[in-house]
C-alpha positions as CSV (number, residue, x, y, z in Angstrom):
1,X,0.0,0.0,0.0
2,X,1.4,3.4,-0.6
3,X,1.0,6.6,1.5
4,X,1.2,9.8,0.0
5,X,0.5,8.6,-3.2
6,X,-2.7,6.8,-5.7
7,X,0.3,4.4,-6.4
8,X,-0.6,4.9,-10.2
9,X,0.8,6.8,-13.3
10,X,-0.9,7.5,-16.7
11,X,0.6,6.4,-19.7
12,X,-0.5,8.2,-22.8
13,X,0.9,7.2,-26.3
14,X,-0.1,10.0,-28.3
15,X,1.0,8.5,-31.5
16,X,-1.4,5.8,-31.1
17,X,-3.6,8.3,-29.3
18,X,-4.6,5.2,-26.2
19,X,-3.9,5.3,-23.0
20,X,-3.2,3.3,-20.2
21,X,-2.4,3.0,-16.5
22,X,1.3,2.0,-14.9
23,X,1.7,1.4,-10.9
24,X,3.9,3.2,-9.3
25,X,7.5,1.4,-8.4
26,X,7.8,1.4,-4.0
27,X,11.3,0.6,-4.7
28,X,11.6,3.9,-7.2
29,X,9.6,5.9,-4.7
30,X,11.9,4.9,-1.4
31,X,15.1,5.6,-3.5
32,X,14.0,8.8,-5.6
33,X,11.2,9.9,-3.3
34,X,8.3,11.5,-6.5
35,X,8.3,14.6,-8.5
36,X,11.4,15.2,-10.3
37,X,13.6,12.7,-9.0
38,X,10.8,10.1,-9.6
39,X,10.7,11.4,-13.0
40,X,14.1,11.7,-13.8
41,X,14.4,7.6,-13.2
42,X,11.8,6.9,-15.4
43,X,13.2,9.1,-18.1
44,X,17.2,7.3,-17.6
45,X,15.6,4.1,-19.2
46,X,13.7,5.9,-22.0
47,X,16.2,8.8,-23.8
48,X,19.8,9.0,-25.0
49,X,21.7,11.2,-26.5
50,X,20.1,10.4,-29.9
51,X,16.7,11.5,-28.8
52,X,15.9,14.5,-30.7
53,X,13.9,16.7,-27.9
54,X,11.4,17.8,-30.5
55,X,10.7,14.4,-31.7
56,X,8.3,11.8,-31.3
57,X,10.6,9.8,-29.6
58,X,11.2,12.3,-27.0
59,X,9.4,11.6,-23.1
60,X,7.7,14.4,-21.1
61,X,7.1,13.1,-17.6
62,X,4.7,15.1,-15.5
63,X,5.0,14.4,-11.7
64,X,3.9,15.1,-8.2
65,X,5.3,14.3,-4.9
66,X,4.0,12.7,-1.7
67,X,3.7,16.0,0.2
68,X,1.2,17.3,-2.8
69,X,-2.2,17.6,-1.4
70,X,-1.5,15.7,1.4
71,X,0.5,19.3,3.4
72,X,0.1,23.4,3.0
73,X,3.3,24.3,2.0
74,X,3.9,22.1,-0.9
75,X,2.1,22.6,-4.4
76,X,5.4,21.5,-6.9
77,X,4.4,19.2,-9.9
78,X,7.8,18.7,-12.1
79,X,7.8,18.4,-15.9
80,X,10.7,16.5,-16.7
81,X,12.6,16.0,-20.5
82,X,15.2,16.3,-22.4
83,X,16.0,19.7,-23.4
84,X,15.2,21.1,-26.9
85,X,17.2,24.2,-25.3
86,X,19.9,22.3,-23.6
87,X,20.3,19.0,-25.1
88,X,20.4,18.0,-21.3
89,X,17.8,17.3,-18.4
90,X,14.8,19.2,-18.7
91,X,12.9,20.3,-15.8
92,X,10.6,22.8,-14.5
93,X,8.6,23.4,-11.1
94,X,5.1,25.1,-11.3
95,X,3.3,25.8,-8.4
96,X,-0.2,26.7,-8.2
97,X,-3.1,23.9,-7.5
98,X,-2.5,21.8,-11.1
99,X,-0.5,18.9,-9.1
100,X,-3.2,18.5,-6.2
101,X,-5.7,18.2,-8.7
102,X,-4.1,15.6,-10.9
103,X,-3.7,13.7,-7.9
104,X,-7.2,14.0,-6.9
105,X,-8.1,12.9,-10.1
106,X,-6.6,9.5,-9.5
107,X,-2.8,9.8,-10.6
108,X,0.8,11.1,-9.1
109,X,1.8,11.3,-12.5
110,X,1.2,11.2,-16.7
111,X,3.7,9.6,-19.1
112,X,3.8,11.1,-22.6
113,X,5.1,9.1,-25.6
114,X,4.8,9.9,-29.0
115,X,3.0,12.7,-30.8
116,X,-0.1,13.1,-31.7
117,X,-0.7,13.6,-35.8
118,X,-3.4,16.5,-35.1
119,X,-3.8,18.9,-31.9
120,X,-5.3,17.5,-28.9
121,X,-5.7,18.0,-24.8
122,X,-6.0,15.0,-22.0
123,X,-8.8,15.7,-19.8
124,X,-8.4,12.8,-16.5
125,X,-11.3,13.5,-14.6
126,X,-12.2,11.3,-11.8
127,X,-10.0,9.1,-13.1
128,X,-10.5,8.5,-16.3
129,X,-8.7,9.9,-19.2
130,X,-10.1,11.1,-22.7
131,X,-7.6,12.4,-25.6
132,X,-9.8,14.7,-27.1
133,X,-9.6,17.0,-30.3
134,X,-8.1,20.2,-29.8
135,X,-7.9,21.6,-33.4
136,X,-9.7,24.9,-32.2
137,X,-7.3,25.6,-29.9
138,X,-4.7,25.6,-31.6
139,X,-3.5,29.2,-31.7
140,X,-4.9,30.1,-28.9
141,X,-3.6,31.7,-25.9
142,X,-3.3,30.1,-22.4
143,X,-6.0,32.5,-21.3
144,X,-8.4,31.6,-24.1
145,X,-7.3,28.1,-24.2
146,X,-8.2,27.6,-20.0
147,X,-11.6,29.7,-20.6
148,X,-12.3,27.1,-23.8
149,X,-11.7,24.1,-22.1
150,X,-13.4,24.6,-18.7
151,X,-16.4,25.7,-20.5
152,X,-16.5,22.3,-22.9
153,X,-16.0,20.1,-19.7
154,X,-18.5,22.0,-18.1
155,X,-16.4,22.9,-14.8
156,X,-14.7,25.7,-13.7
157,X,-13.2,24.0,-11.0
158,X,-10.7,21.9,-13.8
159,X,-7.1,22.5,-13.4
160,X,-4.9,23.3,-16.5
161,X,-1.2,23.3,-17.7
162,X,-1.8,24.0,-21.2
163,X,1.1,25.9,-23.9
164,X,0.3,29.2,-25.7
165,X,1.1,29.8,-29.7
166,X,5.2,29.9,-28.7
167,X,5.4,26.1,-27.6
168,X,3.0,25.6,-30.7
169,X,6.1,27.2,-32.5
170,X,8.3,25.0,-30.8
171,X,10.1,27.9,-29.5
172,X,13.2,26.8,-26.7
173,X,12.4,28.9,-24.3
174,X,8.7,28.2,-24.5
175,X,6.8,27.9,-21.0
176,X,3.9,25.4,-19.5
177,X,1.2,27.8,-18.0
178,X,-0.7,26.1,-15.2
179,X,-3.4,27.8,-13.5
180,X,-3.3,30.4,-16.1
181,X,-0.5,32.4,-14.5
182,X,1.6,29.6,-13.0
183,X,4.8,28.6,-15.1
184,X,6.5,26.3,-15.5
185,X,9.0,27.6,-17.5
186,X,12.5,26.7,-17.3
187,X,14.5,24.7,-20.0
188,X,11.8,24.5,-23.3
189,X,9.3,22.0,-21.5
190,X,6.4,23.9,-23.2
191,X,8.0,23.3,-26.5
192,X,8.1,19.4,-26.2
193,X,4.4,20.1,-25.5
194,X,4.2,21.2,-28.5
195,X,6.2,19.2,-30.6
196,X,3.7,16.1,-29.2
197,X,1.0,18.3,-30.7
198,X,-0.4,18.7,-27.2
199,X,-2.0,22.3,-26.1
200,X,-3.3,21.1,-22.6
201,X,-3.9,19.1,-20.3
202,X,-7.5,19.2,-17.8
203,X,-7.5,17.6,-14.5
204,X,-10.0,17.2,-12.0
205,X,-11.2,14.9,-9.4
206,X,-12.2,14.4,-5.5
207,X,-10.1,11.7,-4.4
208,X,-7.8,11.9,-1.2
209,X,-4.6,10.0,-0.9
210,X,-3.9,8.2,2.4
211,X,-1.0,9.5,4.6
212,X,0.5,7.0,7.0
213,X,-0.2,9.0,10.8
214,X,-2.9,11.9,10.2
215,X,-3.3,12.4,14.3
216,X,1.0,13.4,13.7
217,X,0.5,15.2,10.3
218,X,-2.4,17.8,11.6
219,X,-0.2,18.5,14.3
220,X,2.9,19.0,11.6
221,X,0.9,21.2,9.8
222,X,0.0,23.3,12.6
223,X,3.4,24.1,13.0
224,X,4.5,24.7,9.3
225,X,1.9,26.9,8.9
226,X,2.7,29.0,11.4
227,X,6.6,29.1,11.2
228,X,6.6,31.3,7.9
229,X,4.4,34.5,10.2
230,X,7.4,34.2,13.0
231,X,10.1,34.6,10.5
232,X,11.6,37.4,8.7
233,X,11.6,35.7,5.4
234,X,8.2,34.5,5.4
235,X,6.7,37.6,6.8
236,X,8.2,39.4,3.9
237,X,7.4,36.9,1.4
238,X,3.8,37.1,2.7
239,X,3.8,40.9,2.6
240,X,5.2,41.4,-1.1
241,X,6.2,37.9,-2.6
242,X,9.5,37.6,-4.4
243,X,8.8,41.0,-5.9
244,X,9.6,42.8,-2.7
245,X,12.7,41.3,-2.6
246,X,14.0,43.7,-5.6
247,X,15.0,46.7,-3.1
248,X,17.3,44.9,-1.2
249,X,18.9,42.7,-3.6
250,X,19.9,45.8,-5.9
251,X,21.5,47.3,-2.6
252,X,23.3,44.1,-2.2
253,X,24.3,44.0,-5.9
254,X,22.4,41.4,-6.6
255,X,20.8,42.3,-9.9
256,X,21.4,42.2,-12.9
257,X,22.0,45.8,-15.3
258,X,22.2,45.8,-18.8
259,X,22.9,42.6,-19.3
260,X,25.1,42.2,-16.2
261,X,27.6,45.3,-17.4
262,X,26.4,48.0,-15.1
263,X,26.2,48.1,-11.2
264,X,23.5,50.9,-10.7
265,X,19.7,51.5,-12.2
266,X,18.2,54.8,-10.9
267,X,14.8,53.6,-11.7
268,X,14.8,50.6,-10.1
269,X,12.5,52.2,-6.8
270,X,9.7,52.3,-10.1
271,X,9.5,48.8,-9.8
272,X,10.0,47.3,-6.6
273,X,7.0,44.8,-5.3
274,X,6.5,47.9,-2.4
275,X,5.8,50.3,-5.2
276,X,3.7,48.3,-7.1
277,X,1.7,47.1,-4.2
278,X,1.2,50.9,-3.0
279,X,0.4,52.1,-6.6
280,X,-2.5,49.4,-7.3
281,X,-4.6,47.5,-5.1
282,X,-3.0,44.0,-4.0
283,X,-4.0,40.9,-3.0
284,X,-2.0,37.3,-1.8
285,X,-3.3,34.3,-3.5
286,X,-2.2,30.9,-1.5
287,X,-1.1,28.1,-4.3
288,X,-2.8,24.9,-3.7
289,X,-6.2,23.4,-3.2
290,X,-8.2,24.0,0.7
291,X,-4.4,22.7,2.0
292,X,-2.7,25.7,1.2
293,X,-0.2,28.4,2.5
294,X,0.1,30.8,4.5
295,X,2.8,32.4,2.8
296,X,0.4,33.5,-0.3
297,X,3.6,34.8,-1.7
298,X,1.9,34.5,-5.6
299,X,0.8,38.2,-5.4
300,X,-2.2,40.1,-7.9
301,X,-2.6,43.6,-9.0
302,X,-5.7,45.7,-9.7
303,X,-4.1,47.3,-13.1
304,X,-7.1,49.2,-15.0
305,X,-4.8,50.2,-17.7
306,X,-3.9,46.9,-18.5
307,X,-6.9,44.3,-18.1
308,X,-9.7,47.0,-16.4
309,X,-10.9,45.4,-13.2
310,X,-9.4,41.6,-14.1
311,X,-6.7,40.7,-11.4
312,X,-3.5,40.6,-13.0
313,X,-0.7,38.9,-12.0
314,X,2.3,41.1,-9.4
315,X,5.3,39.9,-11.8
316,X,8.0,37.8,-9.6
317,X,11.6,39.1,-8.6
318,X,13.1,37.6,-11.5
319,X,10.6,39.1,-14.0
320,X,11.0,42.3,-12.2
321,X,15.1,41.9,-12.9
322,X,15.5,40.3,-15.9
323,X,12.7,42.2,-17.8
324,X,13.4,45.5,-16.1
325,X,16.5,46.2,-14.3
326,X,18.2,43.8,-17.5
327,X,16.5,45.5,-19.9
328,X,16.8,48.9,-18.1
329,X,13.1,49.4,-17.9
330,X,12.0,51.3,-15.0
331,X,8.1,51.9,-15.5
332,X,6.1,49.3,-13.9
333,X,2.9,49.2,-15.7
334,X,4.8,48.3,-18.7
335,X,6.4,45.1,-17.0
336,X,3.0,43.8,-15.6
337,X,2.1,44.0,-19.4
338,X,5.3,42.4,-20.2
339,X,4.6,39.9,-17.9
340,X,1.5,38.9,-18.9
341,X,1.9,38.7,-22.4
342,X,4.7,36.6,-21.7
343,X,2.0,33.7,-20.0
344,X,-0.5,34.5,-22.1
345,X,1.6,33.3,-25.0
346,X,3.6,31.1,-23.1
347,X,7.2,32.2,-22.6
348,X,9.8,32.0,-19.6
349,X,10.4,35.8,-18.7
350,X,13.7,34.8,-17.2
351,X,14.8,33.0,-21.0
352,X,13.0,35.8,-22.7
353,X,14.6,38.6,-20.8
354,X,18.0,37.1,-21.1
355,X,17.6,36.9,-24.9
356,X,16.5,39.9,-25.8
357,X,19.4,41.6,-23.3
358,X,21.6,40.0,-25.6
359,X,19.6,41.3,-28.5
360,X,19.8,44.8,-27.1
361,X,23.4,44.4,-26.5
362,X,24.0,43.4,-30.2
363,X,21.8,46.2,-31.3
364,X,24.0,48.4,-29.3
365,X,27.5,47.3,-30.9
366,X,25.8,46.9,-34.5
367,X,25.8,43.5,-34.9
368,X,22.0,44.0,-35.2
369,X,20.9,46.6,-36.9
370,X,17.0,48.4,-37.0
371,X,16.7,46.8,-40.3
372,X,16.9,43.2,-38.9
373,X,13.7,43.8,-36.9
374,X,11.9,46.8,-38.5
375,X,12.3,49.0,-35.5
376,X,14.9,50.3,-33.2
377,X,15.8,48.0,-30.1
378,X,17.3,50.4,-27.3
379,X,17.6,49.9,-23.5
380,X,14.2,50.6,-21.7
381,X,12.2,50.6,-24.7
382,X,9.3,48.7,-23.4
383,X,7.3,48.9,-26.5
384,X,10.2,47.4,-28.5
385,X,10.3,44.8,-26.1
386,X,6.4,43.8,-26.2
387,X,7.1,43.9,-30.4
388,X,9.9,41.6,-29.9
389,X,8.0,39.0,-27.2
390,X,4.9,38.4,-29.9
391,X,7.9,38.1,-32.6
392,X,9.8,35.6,-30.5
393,X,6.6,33.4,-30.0
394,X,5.3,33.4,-33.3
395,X,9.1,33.2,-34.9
396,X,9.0,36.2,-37.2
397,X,11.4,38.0,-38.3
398,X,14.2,38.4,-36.3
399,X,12.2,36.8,-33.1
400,X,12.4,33.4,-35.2
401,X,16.6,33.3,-34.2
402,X,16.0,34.8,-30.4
403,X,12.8,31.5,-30.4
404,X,16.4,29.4,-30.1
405,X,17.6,30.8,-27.2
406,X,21.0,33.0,-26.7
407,X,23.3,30.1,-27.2
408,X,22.0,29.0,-30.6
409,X,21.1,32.7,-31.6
410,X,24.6,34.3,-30.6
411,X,26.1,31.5,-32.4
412,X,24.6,31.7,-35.8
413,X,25.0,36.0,-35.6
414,X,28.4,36.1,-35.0
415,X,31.1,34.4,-32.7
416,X,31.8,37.7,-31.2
417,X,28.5,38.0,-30.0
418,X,28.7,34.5,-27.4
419,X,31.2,36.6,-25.5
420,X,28.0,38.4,-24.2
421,X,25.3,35.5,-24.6
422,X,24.9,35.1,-21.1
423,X,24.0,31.3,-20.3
424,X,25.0,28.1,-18.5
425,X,24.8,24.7,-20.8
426,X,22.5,26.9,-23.1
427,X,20.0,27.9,-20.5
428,X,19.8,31.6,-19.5
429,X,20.7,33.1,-16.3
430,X,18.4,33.9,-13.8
431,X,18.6,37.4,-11.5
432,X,21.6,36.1,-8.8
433,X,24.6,37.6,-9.0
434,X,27.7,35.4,-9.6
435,X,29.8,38.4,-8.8
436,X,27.9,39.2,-5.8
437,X,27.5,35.5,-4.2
438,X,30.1,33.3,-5.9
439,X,28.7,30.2,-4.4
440,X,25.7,30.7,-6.4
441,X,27.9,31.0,-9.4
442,X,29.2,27.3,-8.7
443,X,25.9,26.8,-8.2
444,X,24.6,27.6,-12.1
445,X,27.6,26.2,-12.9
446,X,27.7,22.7,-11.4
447,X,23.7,22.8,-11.8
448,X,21.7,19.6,-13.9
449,X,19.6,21.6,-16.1
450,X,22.0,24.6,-16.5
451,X,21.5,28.3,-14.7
452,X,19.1,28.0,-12.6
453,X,19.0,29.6,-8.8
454,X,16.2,26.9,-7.5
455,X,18.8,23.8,-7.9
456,X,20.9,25.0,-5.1
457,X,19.4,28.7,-3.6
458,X,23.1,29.6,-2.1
459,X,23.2,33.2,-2.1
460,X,20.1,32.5,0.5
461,X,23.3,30.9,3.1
462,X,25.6,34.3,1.8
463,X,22.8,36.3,3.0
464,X,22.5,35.0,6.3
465,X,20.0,32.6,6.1
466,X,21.8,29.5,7.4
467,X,21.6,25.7,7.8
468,X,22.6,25.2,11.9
469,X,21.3,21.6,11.4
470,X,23.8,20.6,8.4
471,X,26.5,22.4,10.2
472,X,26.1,25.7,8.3
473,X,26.0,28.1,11.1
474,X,27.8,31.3,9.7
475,X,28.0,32.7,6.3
476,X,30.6,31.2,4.2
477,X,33.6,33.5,3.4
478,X,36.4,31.2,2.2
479,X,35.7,29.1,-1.2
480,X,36.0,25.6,0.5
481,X,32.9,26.9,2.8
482,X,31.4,28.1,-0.6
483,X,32.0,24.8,-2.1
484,X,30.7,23.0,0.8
485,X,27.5,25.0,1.1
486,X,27.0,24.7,-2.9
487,X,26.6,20.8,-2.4
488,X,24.8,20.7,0.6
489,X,22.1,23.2,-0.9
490,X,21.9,21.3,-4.2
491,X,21.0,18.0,-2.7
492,X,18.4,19.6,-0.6
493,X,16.4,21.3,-3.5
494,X,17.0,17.9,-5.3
495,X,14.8,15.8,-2.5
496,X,12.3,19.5,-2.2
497,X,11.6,19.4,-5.9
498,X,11.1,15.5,-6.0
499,X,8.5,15.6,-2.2
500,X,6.9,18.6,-3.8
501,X,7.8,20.9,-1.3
502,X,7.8,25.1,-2.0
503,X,11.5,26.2,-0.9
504,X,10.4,29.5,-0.1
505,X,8.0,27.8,2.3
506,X,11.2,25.7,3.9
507,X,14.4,27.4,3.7
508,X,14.7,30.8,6.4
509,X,11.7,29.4,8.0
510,X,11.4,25.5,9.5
511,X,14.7,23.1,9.6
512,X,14.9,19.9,8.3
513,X,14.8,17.8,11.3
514,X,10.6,18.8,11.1
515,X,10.6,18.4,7.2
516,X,12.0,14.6,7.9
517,X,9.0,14.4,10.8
518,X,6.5,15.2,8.0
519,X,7.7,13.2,5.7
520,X,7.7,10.5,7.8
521,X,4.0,11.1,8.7
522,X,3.4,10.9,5.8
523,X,5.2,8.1,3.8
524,X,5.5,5.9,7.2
525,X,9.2,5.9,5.7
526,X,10.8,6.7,9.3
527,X,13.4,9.5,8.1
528,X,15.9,11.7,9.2
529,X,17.6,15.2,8.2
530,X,20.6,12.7,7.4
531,X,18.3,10.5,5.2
532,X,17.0,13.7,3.6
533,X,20.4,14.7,2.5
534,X,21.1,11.4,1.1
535,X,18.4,11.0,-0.9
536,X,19.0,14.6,-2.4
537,X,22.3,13.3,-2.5
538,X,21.3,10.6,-5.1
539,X,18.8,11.7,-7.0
540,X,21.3,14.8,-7.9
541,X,23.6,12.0,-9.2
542,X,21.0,10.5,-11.0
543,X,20.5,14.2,-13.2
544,X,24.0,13.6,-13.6
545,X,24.1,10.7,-14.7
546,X,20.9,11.0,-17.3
547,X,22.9,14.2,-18.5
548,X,26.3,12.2,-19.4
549,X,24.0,9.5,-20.6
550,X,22.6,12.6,-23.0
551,X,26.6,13.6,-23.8
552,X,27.5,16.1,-21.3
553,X,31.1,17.6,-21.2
554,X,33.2,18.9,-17.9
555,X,34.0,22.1,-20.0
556,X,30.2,22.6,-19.6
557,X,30.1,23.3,-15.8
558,X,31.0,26.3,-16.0
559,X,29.5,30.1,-16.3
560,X,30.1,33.2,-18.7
561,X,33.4,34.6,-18.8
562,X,31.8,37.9,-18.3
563,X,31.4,37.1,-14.6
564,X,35.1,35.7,-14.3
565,X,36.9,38.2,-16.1
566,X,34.9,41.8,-16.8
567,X,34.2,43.4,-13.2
568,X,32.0,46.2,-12.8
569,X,33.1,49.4,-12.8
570,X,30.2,51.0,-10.3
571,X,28.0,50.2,-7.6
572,X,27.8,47.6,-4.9
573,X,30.1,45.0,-6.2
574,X,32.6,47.1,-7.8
575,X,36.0,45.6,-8.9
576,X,34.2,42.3,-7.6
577,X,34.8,39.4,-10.4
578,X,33.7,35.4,-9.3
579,X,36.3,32.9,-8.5
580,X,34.9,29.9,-10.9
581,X,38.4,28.2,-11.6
582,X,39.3,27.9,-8.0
């Protein structure tokens, strides 16, 4: 008997367009936990490196973990590939109330093989599952695509991941929406949706897993729940989300300018999450179904100049940076448009903004020029940059090169041009300064699916926001503490992502030793901190192993010589450059 889970994953061969049901593996499930490290496992046995990630014969694995709808705190479904912008690993976390539902409706997780010949959606509800036509959709948006769909199954209460026209343009830095303004949109996964002629996918159901000791588990909860409103970090998470952490991080250096060249942005106090919440009406909207959070760190905006009295979405820290300190745009309204164009058509803002920073750079030395694009591409021109979005999803123009991400794009423009195409194994950089915190530099370095701050959130430890029960009671100065925090972190957002845990609702605000207690409550796997270090431990080697499995070089883990040889010459972290060869 499982705990935690159904105990069952969907199989859907969308070349043969059937379906089919799988049980889930106890041994997989004590060894790699769920979610992504789950995932990952299944996907070892079914790529290589000859599997073309926009091909039929590519796998999109969509998982939950056991702490999904079974504990507040923990909404994290993983989709899990390989790469169409990396070549490597694919993954990407959403949030939101998608996974609870798809667990509800019977599964932990869906297998997709195959492609389908003509559009279509899977709709599981109460445990069944329907490939149905989805011809009408296609070209859709998210927004119109969710409204469609709910109102054909006849329930608003269905949960949706579903792509927008730029993963139906098998654009590499396309996004999954869930929730209509959930992404999950690191590494292409929207793409592969895509390429597999799939637009969506509609979950719903009322079924509750079993946990193994509910009497401990209320209790548990009790105590999670209140943790984040006695610490600093979740009281300011629940004030502004990840937006209000702007403000400090540009004091810190921690931002990045013009594509990481410039230390100062004098408009940045524009766009801050306290700004934004004080110019428009806010509210805090708790991911998950009725077990939910008390962080509500997803905040909304009352914007009539952009959608009338519709909530829109507060954009996130690293929209906020890479769209607007990156692109040197400091008026807000224009990045809550930014922002939610980019879901509505179905784009990672952190890919997007790093690409079109590269653009803008290019522009700037005339390796571009305004009659590559039909307009003029400066820093801060947000209308350019809302031209350039709707180019990049639908691939026209000079938005069909930037659809392949900085790597492939600086590449084919000129060579001179990689010496500013800011990425890590071909997947852009979020907003953390490798200059500021060099452990997060190893970090995006040593990272499975390339740059990416949520596979090891060091510059959290360099900020004071320590580990006492892994030994990491003071902030790291020398590199060997660096080093040694960078490995610890990484194998603890490997077993987060794969239980389905939030890390902003577990790092700075409840220690480990109680993470292992709820696990424990609710697996009846009896586990330890130690155990929960292990595990991350091995399903981290597992990514690396799938990845040299896929062809991954040494020379790879590595990050931009920009950050390891061009220091800035202003602000916080003047003179400062990051360490990467030692």
């Amino acid at each position: 008997m499982f705990f935690g889970f159904n105990g069952k994953l969907l199989d859907v061969d969308l070349s043969r367009g059937k379906t089919g049901v799988a049980e889930l593996r106890k041994d997989w499930f004590r060894l790699y936990v769920g979610g992504s490290g789950y995932a990952t496992r299944l996907l070892y046995d079914l790529i290589d490196e000859e599997t073309e990630p926009l091909s039929p014969d590519n796998v999109l694995v969509v998982m939950t973990g056991p702490f999904v709808d079974t504990f507040p705190i923990s909404p994290k479904t993983a989709f899990v590939t390989k790469s169409p912008l990396t070549g490597y690993l694919g993954k990407s976390m959403v949030g939101g109330s998608f996974g609870a539902m798809l667990k509800r409706a019977g599964f932990d997780g869906i297998v997709f093989r195959g492609a389908s010949e003509k559009p279509v959606y899977l709709a599981v509800i109460e445990g069944q599952a329907e490939i149905k036509d989805a011809s009408r959709l296609w070209g859709k948006d998210v927004l119109e695509t969710s409204k469609i769909i709910k109102n054909e199954l006849n329930s608003q209460k269905i949960k949706i991941a579903a792509i927008g026209p730029a993963g139906e343009n098998l654009v590499r830095i396309a996004a999954v929406i869930t929730d209509e303004r959930r992404a999950a949109g690191r590494t292409g996964v929207g793409a592969v949706m895509g390429s597999k002629k799939l637009k969506a996918i509609a979950v719903y159901g009322s079924k509750k897993v079993q946990v193994y000791d509910r009497e401990k588990l209320v209790h548990l909860m009790r105590e999670h729940l209140a943790a984040p409103l006695k610490s600093p970090r979740g009281v300011g998470l629940r004030s502004y989300g990840t937006s209000g952490g702007l403000i400090g991080y540009t004091l810190d250096g921690n931002v990045p300018i013009k594509n990481w060249t410039k230390g100062i942005f004098d408009k940045v106090d524009n766009i801050t999450g306290q700004t934004l919440q004080k110019v428009y009406k806010s509210r805090g909207v708790a991911c998950g179904t009725e077990i939910a959070c008390s962080i509500q760190c997803h905040k909304e905006l009352q914007v009539s100049e952009v959608s009338g009295d519709e909530w829109e979405k507060c954009p996130e820290f690293e929209t906020l940076a890479l769209m607007g300190t990156n692109l040197m745009i400091g008026d807000g309204k224009t990045l809550i448009a930014i922002n939610k164009l980019c879901d509505r058509l179905g784009l990672d803002t952190i890919s997007t903004g790093g690409v079109i920073a590269w653009a803008m750079e290019a522009y700037e030395k005339v390796y571009l020029k305004a009659e590559d694009l039909g307009f003029e591409l400066k820093w801060g021109d947000g209308e350019a940059v809302l031209k350039l979005i709707e180019m990049i999803a639908y691939r026209k123009g000079l938005g069909d090169l930037l659809a392949e991400g900085v790597k492939r794009a600086s590449r084919k423009i000129s060579p001179e041009t990689e010496e500013f195409a800011i990425h890590v194994k071909g997947l852009e950089l979020p907003a953390h300064h490798p200059r500021r915190y060099h452990s997060i530099g190893l970090a995006y370095a040593t990272s499975n699916i390339g740059a990416s701050h949520l596979q090891g959130m060091t510059m959290l430890v360099e900020r004071g926001i320590l580990l006492p029960e892994y030994g990491i009671s003071e902030v790291p100065k020398d590199i060997e503490s660096k080093v040694k925090v960078t490995v610890i972190h990484q194998n603890l957002c490997a077993f987060l992502d794969s239980a389905g845990l939030c890390k902003f609702g577990v790092f700075g605000i409840i220690d480990f030793n109680k993470i292992a207690e709820e696990y424990t409550a609710i697996t009846g796997f009896k586990t330890t901190k130690e155990d929960i270090l292990e595990t991350g431990e091995r399903i981290w080697y597992l990514e690396r192993l799938l990845n040299l499995k896929l062809g991954l070089r040494v020379e790879e883990d590595t990050i931009p010589k920009r950050f390891v040889k061009e220091p800035l010459d202003e602000g916080p972290i003047k003179g400062v450059t990051c360490p990467i060869d030692q």
